[in-house]
Structure formats: structure tokens, C-alpha cells
C-alpha positions in Angstrom: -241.5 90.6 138.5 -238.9 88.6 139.7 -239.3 88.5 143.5 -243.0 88.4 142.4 -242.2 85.0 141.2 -239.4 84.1 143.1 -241.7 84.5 146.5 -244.7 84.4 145.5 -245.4 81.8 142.3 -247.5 84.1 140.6 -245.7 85.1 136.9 -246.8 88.8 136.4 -245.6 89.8 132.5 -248.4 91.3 130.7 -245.8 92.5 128.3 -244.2 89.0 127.6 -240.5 90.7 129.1 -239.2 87.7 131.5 -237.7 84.9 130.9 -240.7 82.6 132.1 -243.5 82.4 130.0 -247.4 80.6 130.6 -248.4 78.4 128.2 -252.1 78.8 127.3 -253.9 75.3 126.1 -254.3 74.4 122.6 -257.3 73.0 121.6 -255.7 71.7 118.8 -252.7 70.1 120.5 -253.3 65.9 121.2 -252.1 66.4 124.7 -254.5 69.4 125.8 -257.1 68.6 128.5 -255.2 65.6 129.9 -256.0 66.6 133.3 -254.5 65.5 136.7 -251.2 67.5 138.1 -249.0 66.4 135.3 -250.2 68.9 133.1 -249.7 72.0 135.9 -246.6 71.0 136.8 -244.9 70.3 133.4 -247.0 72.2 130.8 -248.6 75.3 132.8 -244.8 77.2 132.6 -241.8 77.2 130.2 -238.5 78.2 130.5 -237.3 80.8 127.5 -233.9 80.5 127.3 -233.6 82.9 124.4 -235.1 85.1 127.1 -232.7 85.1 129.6 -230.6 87.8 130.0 -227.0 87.8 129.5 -225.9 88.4 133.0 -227.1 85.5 134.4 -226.5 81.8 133.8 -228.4 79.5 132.4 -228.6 77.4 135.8 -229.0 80.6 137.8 -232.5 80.9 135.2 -233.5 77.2 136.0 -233.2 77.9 139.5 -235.4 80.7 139.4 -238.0 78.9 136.7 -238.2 75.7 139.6 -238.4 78.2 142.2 -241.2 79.9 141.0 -243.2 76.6 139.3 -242.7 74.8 142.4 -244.5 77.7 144.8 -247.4 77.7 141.8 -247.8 74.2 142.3 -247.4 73.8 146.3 -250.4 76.5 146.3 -252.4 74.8 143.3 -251.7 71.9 143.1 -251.2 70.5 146.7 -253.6 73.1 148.3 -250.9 74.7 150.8 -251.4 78.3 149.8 -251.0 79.1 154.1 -247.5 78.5 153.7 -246.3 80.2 150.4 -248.1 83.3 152.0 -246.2 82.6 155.0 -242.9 81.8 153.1 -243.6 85.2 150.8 -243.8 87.1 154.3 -240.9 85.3 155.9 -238.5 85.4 153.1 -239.4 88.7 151.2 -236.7 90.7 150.2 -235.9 93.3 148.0 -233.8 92.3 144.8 -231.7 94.3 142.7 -229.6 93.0 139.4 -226.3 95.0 140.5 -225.8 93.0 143.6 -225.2 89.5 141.9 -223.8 88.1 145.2 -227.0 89.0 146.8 -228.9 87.9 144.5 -227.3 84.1 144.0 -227.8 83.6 147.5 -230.9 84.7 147.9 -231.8 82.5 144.9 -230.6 79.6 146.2 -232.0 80.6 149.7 -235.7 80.1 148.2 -234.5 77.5 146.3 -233.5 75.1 149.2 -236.6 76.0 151.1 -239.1 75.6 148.4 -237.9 72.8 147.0 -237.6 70.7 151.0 -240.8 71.8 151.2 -242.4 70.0 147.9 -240.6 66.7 148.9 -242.0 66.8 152.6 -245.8 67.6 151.2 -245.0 64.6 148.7 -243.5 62.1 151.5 -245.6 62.9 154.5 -249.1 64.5 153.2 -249.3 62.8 150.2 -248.0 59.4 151.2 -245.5 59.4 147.8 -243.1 56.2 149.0 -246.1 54.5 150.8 -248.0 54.4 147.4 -244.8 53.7 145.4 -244.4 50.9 147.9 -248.4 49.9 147.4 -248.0 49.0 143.6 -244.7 47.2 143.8 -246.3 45.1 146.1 -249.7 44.6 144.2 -249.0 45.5 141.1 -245.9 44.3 140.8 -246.6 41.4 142.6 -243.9 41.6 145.8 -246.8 40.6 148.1 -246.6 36.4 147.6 -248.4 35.8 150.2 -251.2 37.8 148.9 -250.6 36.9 145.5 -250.7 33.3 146.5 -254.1 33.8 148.6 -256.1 35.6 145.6 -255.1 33.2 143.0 -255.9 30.5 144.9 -259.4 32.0 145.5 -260.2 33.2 142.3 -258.9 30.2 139.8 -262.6 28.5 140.1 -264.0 31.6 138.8 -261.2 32.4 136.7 -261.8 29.2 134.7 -265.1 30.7 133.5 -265.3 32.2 130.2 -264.9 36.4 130.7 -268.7 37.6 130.0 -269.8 35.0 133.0 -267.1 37.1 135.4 -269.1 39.9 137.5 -267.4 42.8 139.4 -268.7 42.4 143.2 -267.3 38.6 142.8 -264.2 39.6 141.8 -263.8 42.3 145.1 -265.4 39.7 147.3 -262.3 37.4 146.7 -260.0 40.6 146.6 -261.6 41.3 149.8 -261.0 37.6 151.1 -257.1 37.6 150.1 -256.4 40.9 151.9 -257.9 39.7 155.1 -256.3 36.5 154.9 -252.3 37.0 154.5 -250.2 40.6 155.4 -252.1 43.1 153.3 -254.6 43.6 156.0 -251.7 45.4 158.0 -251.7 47.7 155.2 -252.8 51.2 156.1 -256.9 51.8 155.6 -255.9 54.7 152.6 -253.4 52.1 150.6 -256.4 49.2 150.7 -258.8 51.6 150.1 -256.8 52.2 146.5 -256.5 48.3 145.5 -259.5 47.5 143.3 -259.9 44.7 140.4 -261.5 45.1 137.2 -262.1 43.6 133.9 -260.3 44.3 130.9 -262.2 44.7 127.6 -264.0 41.6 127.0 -263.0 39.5 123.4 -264.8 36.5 121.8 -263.5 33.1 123.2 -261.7 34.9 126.7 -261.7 33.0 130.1 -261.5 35.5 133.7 -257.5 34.9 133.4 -257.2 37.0 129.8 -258.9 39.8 131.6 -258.5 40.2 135.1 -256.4 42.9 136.4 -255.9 44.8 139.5 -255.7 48.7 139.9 -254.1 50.9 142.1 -255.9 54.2 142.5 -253.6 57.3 142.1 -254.5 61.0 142.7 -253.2 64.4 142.5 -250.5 65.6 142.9 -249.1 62.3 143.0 -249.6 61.6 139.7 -247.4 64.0 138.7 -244.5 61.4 139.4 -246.9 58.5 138.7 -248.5 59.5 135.5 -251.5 58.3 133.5 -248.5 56.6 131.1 -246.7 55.0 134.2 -250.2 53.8 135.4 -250.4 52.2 132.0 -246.7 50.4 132.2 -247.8 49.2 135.6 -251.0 47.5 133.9 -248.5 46.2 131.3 -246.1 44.7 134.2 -248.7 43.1 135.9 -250.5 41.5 133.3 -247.6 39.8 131.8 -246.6 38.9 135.6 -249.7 37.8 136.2 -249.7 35.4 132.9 -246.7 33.8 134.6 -248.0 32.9 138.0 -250.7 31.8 136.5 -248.4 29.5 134.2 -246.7 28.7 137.7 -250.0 27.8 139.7 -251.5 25.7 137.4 -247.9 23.3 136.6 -247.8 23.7 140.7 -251.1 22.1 140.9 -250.9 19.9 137.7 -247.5 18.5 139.4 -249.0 18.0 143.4 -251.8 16.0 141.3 -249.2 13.8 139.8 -247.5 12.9 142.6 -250.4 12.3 144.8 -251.7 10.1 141.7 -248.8 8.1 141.7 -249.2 7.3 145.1 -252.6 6.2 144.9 -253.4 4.2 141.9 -251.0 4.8 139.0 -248.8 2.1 140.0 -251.8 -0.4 139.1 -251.7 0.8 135.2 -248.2 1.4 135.0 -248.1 -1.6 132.3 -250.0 0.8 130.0 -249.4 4.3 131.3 -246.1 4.5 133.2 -243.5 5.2 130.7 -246.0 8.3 129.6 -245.9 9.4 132.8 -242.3 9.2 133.4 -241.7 11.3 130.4 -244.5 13.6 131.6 -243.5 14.3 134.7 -239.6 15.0 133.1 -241.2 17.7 130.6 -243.2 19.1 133.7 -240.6 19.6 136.2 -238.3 21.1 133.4 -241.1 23.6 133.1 -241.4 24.5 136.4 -237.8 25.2 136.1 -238.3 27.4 133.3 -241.0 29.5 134.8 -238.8 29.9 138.4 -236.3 30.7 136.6 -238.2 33.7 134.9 -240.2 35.0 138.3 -236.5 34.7 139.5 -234.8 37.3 137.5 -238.0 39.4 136.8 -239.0 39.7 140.5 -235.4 40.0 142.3 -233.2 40.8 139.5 -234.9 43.3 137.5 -237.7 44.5 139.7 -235.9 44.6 143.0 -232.4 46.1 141.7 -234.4 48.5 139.5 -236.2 49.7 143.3 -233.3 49.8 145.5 -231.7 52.4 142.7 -235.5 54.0 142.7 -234.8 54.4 146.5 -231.4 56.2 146.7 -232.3 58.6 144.0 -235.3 59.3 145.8 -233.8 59.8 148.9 -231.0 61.8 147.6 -230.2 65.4 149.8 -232.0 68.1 147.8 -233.6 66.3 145.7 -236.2 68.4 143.3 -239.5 67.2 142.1 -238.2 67.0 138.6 -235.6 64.6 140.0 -238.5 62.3 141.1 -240.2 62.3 137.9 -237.0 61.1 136.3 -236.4 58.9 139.0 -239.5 56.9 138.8 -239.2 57.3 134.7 -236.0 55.3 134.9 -237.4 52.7 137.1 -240.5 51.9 135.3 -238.0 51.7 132.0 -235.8 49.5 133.5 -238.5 46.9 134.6 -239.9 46.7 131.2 -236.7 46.8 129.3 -234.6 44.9 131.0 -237.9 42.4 132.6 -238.2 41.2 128.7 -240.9 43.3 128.0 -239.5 46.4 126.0 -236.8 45.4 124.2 -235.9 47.7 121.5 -234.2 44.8 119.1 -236.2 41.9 120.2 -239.8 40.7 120.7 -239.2 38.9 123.8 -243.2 39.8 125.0 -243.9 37.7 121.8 -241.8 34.9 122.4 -242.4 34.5 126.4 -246.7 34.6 125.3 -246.5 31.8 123.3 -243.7 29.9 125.7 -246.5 30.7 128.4 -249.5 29.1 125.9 -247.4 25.9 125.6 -247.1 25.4 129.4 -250.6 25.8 130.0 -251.6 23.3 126.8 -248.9 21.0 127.9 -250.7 21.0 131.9 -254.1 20.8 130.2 -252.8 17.6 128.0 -251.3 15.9 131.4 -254.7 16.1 133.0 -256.0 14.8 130.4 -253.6 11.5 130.9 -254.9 11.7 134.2 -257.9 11.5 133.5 -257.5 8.5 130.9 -255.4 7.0 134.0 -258.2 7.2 136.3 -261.0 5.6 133.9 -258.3 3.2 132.9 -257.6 2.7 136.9 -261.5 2.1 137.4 -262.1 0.2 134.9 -259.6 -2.7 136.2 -261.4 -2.4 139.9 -264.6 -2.9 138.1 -263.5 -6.2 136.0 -261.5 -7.5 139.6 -264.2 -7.0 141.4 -267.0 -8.8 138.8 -264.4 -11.8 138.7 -263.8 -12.3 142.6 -268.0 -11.8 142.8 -268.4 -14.5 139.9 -265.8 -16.6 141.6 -267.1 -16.7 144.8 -270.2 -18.1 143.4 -269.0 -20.7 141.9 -269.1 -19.4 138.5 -266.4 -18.4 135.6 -264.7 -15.1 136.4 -265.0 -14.1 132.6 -267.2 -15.0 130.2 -267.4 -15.1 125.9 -270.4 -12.8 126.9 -267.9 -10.2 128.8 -265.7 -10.0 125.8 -268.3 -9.5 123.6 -270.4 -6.6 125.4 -266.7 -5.3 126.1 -267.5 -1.8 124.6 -264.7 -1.1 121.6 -264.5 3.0 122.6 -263.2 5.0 125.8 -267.0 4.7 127.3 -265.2 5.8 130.9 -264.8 8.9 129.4 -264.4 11.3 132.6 -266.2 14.8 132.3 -263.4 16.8 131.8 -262.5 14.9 128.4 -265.8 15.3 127.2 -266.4 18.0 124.4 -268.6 20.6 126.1 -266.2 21.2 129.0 -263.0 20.9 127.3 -263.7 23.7 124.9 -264.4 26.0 127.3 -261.4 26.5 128.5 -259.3 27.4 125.7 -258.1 27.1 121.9 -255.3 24.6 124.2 -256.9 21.6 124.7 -255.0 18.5 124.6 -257.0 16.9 122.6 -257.4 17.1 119.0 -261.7 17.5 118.4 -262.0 13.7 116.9 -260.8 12.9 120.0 -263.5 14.5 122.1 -266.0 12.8 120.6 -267.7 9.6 122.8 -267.8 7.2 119.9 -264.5 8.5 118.3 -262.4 5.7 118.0 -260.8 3.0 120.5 -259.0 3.7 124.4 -255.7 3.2 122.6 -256.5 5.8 120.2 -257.0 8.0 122.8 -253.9 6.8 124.7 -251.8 7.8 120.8 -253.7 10.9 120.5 -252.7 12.0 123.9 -249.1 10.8 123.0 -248.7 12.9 119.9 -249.9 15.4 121.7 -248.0 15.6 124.9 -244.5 15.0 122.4 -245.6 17.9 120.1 -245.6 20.6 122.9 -242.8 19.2 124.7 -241.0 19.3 121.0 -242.5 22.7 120.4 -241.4 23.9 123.9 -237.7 22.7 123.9 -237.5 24.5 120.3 -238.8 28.0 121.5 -236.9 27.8 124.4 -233.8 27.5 122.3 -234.4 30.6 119.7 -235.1 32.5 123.3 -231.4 31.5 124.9 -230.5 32.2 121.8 -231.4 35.6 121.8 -230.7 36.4 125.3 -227.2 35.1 124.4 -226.7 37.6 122.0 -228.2 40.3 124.1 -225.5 43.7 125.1 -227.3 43.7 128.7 -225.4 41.5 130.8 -228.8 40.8 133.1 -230.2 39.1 130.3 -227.4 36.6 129.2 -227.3 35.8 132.9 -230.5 34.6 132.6 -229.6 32.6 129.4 -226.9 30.9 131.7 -228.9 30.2 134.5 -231.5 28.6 132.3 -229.5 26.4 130.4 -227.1 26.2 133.5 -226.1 21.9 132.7 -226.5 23.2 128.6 -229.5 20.3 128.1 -230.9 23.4 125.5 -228.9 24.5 122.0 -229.6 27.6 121.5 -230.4 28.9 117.8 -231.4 32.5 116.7 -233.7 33.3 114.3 -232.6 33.9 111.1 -233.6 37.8 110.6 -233.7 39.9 107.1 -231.8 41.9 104.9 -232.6 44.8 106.4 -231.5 43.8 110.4 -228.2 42.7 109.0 -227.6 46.0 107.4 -228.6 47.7 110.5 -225.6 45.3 112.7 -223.4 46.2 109.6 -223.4 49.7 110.5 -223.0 49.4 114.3 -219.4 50.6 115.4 -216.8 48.8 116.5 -217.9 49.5 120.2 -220.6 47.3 120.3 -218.8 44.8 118.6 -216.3 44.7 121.8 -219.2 45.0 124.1 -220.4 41.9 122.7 -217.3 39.8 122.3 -216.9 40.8 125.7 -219.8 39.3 126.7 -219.4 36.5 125.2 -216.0 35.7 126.9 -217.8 36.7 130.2 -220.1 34.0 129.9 -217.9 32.1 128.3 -215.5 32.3 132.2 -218.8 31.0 133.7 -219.3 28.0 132.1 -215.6 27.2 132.6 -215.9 27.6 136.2 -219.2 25.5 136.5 -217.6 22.6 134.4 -214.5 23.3 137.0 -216.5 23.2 139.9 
């Protein structure tokens, strides 16, 4: 039964006598019928231990459970059955229980072998690291230059409300951003995985809530890279997604700014240029904000997290259990540590609405653009009436002029009018009286526009407070980092929000070791800002 298993993978106990047992799918059981390798390579065996007899140890038994599992699944699973038959032939030899030396070294003979062998089918047939490498880069986001190239392609359709988005339009522009930066050096299999879909559509969505890409994985990879890890990938890249999107539109809102006031804003600056000043301050502070985040995320969390990924992975001896765990670990540490899995704070929550500001706050400074334009306009159209009139001999203004003078914002550009502006989102930077064509006065469009632009910047500057606040108090010393680098020249005052009854009681019964880890912490942080104000 043993050298059965041991050379073979094939469990022989009609009588139920050895220590490794088959489990038999229960309809009843939640996970049943889940499919894929995962379930043959963790649920098709168990290991007994009240089983095992009492002259062998218990890692002798897990070396002969991994043995045999991992010959089951090289035949099944990755479809090599030539070479366990060859291996059973090879390496066949008869066992007996007295000899214990023996037996231990030909246990951990078959061990080694089977074991080298599952990595190399893993690494070289079944392209493992390639495809671990394929969604950091896409899914994850290391490719920039492809990241960079798609976005830029996709915003115009992007902009559309969700139900207008259609699939082949979507892969065209996929297509167009892989041909047009490094991916298209990419092997044909690894492109041939990279697809984008839709998310479930909701009322009121633009293409941005719902577009995501996928990265096709197969058996027996997805033994390491299971349905769940699929589904933290998905999580990762939506949120990361959210931010470059956050990113690319400041990005743009700011090269629009800046081209603006080299054209024409220096004309109106009697009415508009102290609102710009203070508007381009609240821009470029977020800019910082979001840099700051891709910063840590991308390079200090993601990168860190994959360089450890790497040197388990590549570790002598290495078993497939050990690349499950591996890859387990990694995925926790990127969305623990990348703000998204925090087990004492809703970070996820926090960052969302930061994220909503930024992208209110752009849509309010295009609409000061766009108030700075008509305003800009409007001037060239009165200069150039009165140096026509004047040339003619005639008065450059007239009682008439005044008169027909129309009292509301009649140069009204498109995108402040209603019907476009609520298409976009719930974050327009205008209030709906606003909207309307005969609403009210220019300067009470220039006030509503005011009170808007200080209420996010005001909203923003508080949120970002409770979040240094938190990350402050945080025992991961990744995450106060960030709350340094942040509020590096300490222009934020952090707060924390006040929690209830029950989270006190909770820290009231934490030991006295967490205590020092956080006092610790505290003076840690405390050293850097004496050595910034030093230097």
C-alpha cells in the first residue's frame, strides 16, 4: 500500500487501514464542485494523523502524504502520467517497516525527485513566474507605459455613462495600448490571457465605475492562483485603477491650467486670478497626495511584497504547498498593508471618498475654466465692437449696449450647461440652480463656483487629516511612513476619529506589548521629524 502510493500516486485502502484517506465530495458541503486544480490538490487527499502509526514521525507521514498527492496530481492534474510510470519503474523498490534507515532514505529519495519535478512542470510547462509576472504588470499595474497608453485611449469612452460602453470597443483600445508601448514584446500566450470586461452595470455608472481587466488563469496553475486570489487581484486593480484615474484627470485638469494661463487668463485676472491662484495651490497639493499614494502602494507595498514572493519562490526544495503559501502571503500583504484590508481600520472607505473629492474638486476647476473662457471672450467681443464703432467715427459704447447687456451668464459654454454636466457624475461643481441658463447673474456663477471650490478644498484638507491620523496610530511601520511622507513640512493636523465604547474596551484589553510597539513607534517617527527640522 505504501510503495503503491509512495511510487505510484494511486491510494489503495479498501479497508480504510493507512494513514491517508480520499475524501469523497459532499453535496452538501458549500465548497463542493468548485472545480479547477485547487480542489484535487488540497481536498481530493487528507492526512490522518490519528492514523499514523507509532513508529514513524509525524514529518516522516507528511512526507509520504506529499509524496504520494504530488504523483496524483503530476498525472491528473498536469497530464504527465509518462513520467510517474517512468519514475514508478525507475525508482521501485521494495519496502519493509523493520529497516527504518532504509526506509527514511528512500522516503526522502522520492521525496526530492517528486517534488523538483512539480516545480519544473510549474516553472517551464506551465509558465508559473511568467503568469505571476503577467498580472503584476497588468493587474497590478507595473506596466506604466501601458497603463499610461490605455487610459489615455479609453477616457473619451470612459466618460460615457456604463450601459453606452460595448465590449469589442473596449478590446479594440486594449488592443491599441498593447501594440503601442512594451506589452507587445510580451509572449503571444501572456497577451492572449489579457482581456477587459464590464463589471455589473448600476443606475447612474460612467465606463470608469466598471471597467476592469482580466487575466485568464488555468489549471493547474490555479492551484497557486486561486478563484479567491483572482478575486483579490480584481479588488487591487480596481482600487488602483480608481487612483490613476484620480491621477490622469488632476494631470490633465493641471496641463489645462497652465496652458490657460499662458494664453488668456492674464486678460481676466482682475476678476478670476486670485481664484486661480488658490486653485491651482489646492490642485498641486493634490497631485501630491495622489503620488504620494501610487508611491508607497506601487514600490513600497507592491514591489517589497514581490521581491519576498520571489525568494520564497525560488527557495532550494521548495514544495507546491510552499508556493501556495507563498503567493497567499503576498496577495495579504498588498491588500493589508496597500490600505485595503486593514483589520482595525476602513482605510478602503476613507481613500473612496478622498478619491470622489479630487475628482469633484477637477470637475469644479473646469468649470472656472470654462467661466474664464466665456468671461475671456466676452471682453474680445466688446474690444473688438468698440475699435469697429471707433473707426467709424462713432461712440465705442452706447446707452443701447448697456441696456441689451444680457443680466445672466448667456456665454454659458456647453460643458456648464445641464444636460452634459449631469452625466458625468453626482460631482458636479455646480449646485443644479446653477446649471440653469436664466439662473441668476455671471457673478453668481463666479460665488457659486467659489463656495464650491472652498467646500472641497475644506472637505479635503479635513479627510486627509482623520487619514494621517490614523496611519499615525497604525502598529505597521509602512503605514506611518506614509503618514510622514505626506505631511512631510506638517501643513496637515492630524485628528482621529473619535470611536465607541466598545473599540476602547477592545485597546483596554490589549497587553502591554502593543503598547510598547506603539510608543515605539511613535518615538521612531518622532527621530524623523527631528532630523528633517535638523536638516
Amino acid at each position: 500500500m505504501l510503495r503503491q502510493w509512495i511510487y505510484d500516486g494511486e491510494l489503495s485502502d479498501p479497508f480504510l487501514e493507512f494513514f491517508v484517506s480520499e475524501q469523497h465530495e459532499d453535496p452538501n458541503d458549500e465548497n463542493a464542485g468548485k472545480g479547477g486544480a485547487t480542489s484535487v490538490w488540497e481536498d481530493k487527499y487528507k492526512l490522518n494523523e490519528k492514523m499514523i502509526p507509532s513508529i514513524v514521525s509525524s514529518e516522516f507521514a507528511s512526507k509520504v502524504f506529499l509524496i504520494g498527492k504530488t504523483l496524483n496530481f503530476i498525472r491528473y492534474g498536469c497530464g504527465d502520467a509518462a513520467w510517474v510510470e517512468s519514475y514508478s519503474k525507475d525508482s521501485s523498490r521494495e519496502l519493509r517497516y523493520g529497516d527504518t534507515a532504509a526506509l527514511e532514505r528512500n522516503i526522502g529519495e522520492a521525496y526530492k525527485t517528486t517534488m523538483a519535478r512539480l516545480i519544473h512542470l510549474m516553472a517551464d510547462k506551465f509558465k508559473l513566474f511568467e503568469h505571476l509576472q503577467a498580472l503584476k504588470k497588468y493587474i497590478l499595474l507595473g506596466a506604466g507605459d501601458f497603463i499610461a497608453v490605455l487610459m489615455e485611449s479609453l477616457s473619451s469612452n470612459l466618460d460615457q455613462p456604463a450601459n453606452t460602453q460595448y465590449r469589442h470597443t473596449l478590446t479594440a483600445q486594449l488592443e491599441h495600448a498593447v501594440r503601442n508601448s512594451n506589452a507587445q514584446y510580451d509572449s503571444p500566450e501572456v497577451l492572449r490571457r489579457l482581456d477587459s470586461r464590464m463589471l455589473e452595470l448600476s443606475h447612474g455608472e460612467i465606463g470608469w465605475d466598471v471597467f476592469t481587466l482580466e487575466y485568464k488563469i488555468d489549471a493547474p496553475v490555479d492551484v497557486i492562483v486561486t478563484p479567491y486570489g483572482s478575486k483579490q487581484y480584481l479588488k487591487v486593480f480596481n482600487f488602483l485603477w480608481r487612483v490613476k484615474r484620480v491621477e490622469f484627470a488632476l494631470g490633465s485638469t493641471w496641463r489645462r491650467c497652465m496652458t490657460a494661463a499662458r494664453q488668456f487668463l492674464g486678460a481676466v485676472e482682475d476678476k478670476v486670478g486670485k481664484d486661480w491662484k488658490i486653485a491651482r495651490c489646492a490642485v498641486a497639493e493634490m497631485i501630491h497626495f495622489i503620488n504620494q499614494l501610487q508611491y508607497y502602494i506601487l514600490f513600497e507595498v507592491i514591489e517589497s511584497s514581490w521581491n519576498e514572493l520571489q525568494a520564497s519562490m525560488r527557495k532550494p526544495e521548495s514544495t507546491l504547498d510552499d508556493l501556495i503559501h507563498a503567493h497567499a502571503r503576498y496577495l495579504t500583504n498588498i491588500t493589508r498593508k496597500g490600505l485595503l484590508g486593514s483589520e482595525r481600520m476602513d482605510f478602503t472607505g476613507q481613500l473612496h471618498e478622498l478619491l470622489k473629492i479630487m475628482l469633484a474638486y477637477k470637475g469644479a476647476v473646469d468649470g472656472l475654466y470654462s467661466f474664464s473662457t466665456a468671461e475671456f471672450a466676452r471682453r474680445q467681443e466688446r474690444a473688438a465692437k468698440i475699435e469697429t464703432r471707433t473707426a467709424a467715427g462713432k461712440w465705442g459704447l452706447s446707452e443701447r449696449d448697456s441696456e441689451n447687456a444680457s443680466p445672466t451668464f448667456s456665454a454659458t459654454p456647453a460643458n456648464l450647461r445641464p444636460s452634459s454636466m449631469r452625466k458625468d457624475d453626482d460631482n458636479s461643481p455646480f449646485p443644479p440652480p446653477l446649471l440653469s441658463g436664466n439662473a441668476g447673474s455671471e457673478d453668481d456663477v463666479l460665488e457659486g463656483l467659489r463656495n464650491r471650490l472652498g467646500m472641497l478644498s475644506r472637505d479635503f484638507k479635513a479627510r486627509v487629516n482623520i487619514l494621517l491620523g490614523d496611519l499615525t496610530h497604525q502598529p505597521d511601520a509602512d503605514m506611518r511612513w506614509l503618514a510622514m511622507v505626506m505631511n512631510f513640512n506638517e501643513v496637515y493636523q492630524p485628528s482621529r476619529r473619535k470611536r465607541g465604547a466598545s473599540s476602547r474596551r477592545r485597546d483596554g484589553r490589549e497587553g502591554g506589548e502593543k503598547e510598547a510597539k506603539i510608543s515605539g513607534a511613535k518615538s521612531a517617527e518622532g527621530s524623523f521629524k527631528e532630523d528633517d527640522k535638523k536638516g
